[in-house]
C-alpha positions in Angstrom: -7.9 -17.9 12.5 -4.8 -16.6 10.5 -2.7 -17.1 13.8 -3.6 -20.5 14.6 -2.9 -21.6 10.8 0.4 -20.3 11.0 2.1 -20.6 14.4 -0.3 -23.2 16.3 -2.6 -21.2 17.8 -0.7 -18.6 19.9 -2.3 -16.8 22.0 -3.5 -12.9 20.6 -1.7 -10.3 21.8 -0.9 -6.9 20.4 2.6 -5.3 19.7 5.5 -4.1 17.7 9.0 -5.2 15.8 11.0 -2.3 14.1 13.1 -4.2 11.5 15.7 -2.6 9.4 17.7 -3.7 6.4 20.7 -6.4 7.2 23.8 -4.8 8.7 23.0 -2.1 10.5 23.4 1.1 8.4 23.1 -0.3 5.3 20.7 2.3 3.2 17.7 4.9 5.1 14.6 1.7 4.7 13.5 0.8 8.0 10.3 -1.0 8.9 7.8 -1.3 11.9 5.8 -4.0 12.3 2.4 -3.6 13.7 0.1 -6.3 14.2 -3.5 -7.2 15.7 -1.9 -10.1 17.4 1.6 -11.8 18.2 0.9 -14.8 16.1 0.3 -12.1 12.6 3.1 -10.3 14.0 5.7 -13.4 14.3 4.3 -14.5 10.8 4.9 -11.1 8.9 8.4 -10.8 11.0 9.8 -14.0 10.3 8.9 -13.2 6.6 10.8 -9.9 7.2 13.8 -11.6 7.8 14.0 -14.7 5.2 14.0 -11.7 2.8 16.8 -9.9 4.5 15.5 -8.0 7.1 16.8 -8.0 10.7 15.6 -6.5 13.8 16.4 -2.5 15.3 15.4 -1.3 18.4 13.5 2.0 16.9 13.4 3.3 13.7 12.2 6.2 14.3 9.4 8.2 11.9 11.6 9.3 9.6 11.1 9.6 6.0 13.1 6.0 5.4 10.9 4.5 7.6 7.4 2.0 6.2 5.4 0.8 8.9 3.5 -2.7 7.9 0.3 -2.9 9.5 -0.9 -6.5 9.8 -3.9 -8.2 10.7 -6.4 -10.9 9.7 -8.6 -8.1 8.1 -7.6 -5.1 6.7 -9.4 -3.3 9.6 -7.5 -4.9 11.9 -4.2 -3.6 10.3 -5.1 -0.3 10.4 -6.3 -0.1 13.7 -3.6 -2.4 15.0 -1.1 0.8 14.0 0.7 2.7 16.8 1.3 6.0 14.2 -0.6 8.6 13.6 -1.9 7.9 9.8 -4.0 11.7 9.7 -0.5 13.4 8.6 -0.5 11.6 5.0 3.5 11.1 5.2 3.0 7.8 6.9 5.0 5.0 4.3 2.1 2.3 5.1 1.7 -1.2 3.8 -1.2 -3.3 4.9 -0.7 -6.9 5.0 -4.3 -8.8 5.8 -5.5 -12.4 5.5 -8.9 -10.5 4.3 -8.8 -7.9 1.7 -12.3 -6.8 1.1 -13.2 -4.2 -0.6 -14.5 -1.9 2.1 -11.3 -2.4 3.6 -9.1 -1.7 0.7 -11.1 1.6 -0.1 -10.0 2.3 4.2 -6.7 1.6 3.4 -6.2 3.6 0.1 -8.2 6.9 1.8 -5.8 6.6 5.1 -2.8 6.6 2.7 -1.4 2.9 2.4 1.3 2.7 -0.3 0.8 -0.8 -1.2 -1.1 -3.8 0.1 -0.6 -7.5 -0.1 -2.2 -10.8 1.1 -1.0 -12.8 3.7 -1.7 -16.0 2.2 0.3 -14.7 -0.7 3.4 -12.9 1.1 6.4 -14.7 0.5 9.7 -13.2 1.8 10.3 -12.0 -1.3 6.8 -10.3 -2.3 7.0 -8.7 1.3 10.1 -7.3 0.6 9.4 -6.0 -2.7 6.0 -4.7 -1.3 8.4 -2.8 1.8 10.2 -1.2 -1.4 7.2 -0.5 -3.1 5.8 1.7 -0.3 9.2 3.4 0.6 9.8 4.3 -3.0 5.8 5.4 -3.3 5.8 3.2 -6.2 1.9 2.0 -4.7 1.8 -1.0 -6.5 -1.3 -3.2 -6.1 -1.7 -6.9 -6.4 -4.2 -8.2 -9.2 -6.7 -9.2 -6.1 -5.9 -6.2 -4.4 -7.1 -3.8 -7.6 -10.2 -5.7 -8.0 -11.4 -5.3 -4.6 -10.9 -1.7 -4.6 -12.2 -1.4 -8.1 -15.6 -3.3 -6.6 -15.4 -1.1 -3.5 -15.5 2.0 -5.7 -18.4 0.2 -7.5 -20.2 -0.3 -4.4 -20.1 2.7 -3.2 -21.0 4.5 -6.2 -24.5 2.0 -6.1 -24.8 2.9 -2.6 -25.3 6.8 -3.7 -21.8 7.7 -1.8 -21.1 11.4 -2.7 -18.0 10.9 -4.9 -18.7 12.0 -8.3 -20.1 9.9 -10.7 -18.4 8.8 -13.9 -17.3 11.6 -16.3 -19.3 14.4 -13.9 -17.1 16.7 -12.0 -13.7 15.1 -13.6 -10.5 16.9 -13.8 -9.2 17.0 -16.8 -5.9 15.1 -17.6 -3.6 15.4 -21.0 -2.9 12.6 -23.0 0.4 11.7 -21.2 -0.9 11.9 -17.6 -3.9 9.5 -18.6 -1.9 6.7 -20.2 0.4 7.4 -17.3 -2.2 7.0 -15.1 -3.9 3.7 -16.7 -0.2 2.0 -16.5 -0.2 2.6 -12.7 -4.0 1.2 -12.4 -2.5 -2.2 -14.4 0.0 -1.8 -10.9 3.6 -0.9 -13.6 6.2 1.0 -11.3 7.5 3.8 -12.4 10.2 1.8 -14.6 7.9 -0.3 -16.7 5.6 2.9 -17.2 9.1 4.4 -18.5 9.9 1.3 -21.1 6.5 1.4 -22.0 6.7 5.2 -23.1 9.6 5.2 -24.1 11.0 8.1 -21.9 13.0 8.3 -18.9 12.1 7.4 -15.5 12.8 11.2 -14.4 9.5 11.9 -16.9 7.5 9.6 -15.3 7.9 11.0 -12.3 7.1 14.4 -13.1 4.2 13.5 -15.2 2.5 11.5 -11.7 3.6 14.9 -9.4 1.7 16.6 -11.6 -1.1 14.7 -12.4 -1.4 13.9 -8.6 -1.2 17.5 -8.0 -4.3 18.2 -10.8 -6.6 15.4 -9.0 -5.4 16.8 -5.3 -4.5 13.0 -4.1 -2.2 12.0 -1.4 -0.5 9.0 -3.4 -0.6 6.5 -6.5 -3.8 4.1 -4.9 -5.9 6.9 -4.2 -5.0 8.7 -7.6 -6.2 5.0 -8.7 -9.3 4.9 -7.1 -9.9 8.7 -8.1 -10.2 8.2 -11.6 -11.8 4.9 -11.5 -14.7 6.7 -9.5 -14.7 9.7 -11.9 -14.5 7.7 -15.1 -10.9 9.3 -16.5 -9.7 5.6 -17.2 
């Protein structure tokens, strides 16, 4: 067990830390913790805070505000969170020992921003991950895009209704596709500017609208969208 490993065993218990950037004040990010269990919960916290991250009484549901769901499976995470996730304007990041691809394709269709493995969240890939999901950058590990893309391959051989490659796709112009096959390789919005050459400004006008084309709620699903339809 993920808890055991990491704090000696502690007994499993449910619960939530709001954190919030050093210095209280300092900048709109806030986080909530969520976890499946206290031991999950003290390991993503303690994290939290060797990165810079101290402790708030409530954050609030504001739009500065990411809420890390934790839990030994991604399942876990998601069920382990206290928020409402039906609205869409939830900042989620899922954290999970166990990131299969069942449970990445869960967390991309509820709305998670960005996901990361346990076993591989330092302080500072935590951080940068919070980041990622309050600046909807939706960045995806190189584990983390495999398992979806698999998912989306499982599904597809399971006869799930999503369209099949190149049937039903929405068309995208040259731009939005290379946009869009830059985010699938997990480049923020930055990189995706250097490697176009253009401004950052573009880049994010050319993902509201190509978001808007495929009717997606954020960069992941817009990921898994044209994976399952074939447009990259």
């Amino acid at each position: 067990m993920i808890g055991a490993a990491l704090l000696g065993g502690a007994a499993p218990t449910s619960g939530t830390v709001r954190l919030a950037p050093d210095g209280a004040g300092a900048g709109r990010l806030r986080v909530r913790v969520d976890a499946s269990d206290a031991a999950v919960r003290e390991a993503v916290v303690s994290r939290l805070r060797h990165g810079g991250l101290a402790a708030l009484p409530d954050p609030g549901r504001g739009p500065g505000t990411v809420v890390v769901a934790a839990g030994c499976t991604v399942d876990d995470a998601i069920d382990a969170c206290r928020v409402s996730l039906r609205d869409g304007e939830v900042r989620l990041l899922v954290v999970a020992d166990v990131l299969s691809p069942s449970g990445v394709l869960r967390a991309v269709r509820v709305g998670a921003r960005a996901m990361l493995q346990l076993a591989q969240a330092t302080p500072e890939r935590l951080v940068a991950a919070v980041h990622s999901a309050h600046q909807g950058d939706g960045r995806l590990p190189h584990g983390v895009l495999v398992a979806l893309l698999d998912g989306v391959a499982g599904a597809a051989g399971a006869g799930a209704a999503d369209p099949t490659p190149g049937t039903g796709a929405v068309p995208l112009t040259a731009r939005q596709t290379e946009v869009l096959a830059l985010m699938a390789e997990g480049h923020g919005n930055a990189a995706i500017a250097r490697a176009l050459c253009c401004s950052e400004h573009t880049v994010k006008n050319v993902i509201y609208e190509l978001m808007a084309r495929l009717q997606v709620r954020n960069r992941s699903h817009a990921v898994a969208h044209a994976v399952r339809t074939g447009l990259i």
